[in-house]
Steps between C-alpha positions, in 0.01 A plus 500: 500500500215763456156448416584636129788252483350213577156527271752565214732216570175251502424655182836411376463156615155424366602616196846294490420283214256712295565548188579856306381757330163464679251659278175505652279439814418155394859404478581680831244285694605184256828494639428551863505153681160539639378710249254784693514308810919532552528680767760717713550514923650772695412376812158440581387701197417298146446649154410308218588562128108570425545775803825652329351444117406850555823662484577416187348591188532433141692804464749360681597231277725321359724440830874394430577301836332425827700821648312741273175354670601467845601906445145604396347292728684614788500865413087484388459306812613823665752300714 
């Protein structure tokens, strides 16, 4: 599994039991486990949620599943 693959499948799996349409930021980070602290691993590398807030903006919402979010994260993410 790539780099790019395995970011988005952690998205998928912190976002397992959110519930949708997400609607804005404060819902995002609301349903994160950790809130702005959750973080992702690849390796020896960390990125928290507050790192990756940027990524998203209010334009981008509402999402419909945790797949539309691991996509834009992924592809802003430049991975």
């Amino acid at each position: 599994m790539n780099v790019r693959e395995e970011v988005h499948e952690q998205i998928l799996e912190i976002l397992k039991d959110a519930k949708f349409p997400i609607n804005t930021m404060e819902e995002l980070i609301a349903t994160l486990p950790e809130g702005l602290d959750t973080t992702c691993r690849i390796g020896d590398v960390e990125v928290t949620a507050a790192e990756a807030r940027s990524l998203i903006t209010e334009k981008d919402f509402p999402f419909k599943d945790a797949k539309h979010i691991a996509d834009l994260m992924v592809e802003r993410a430049g991975l």
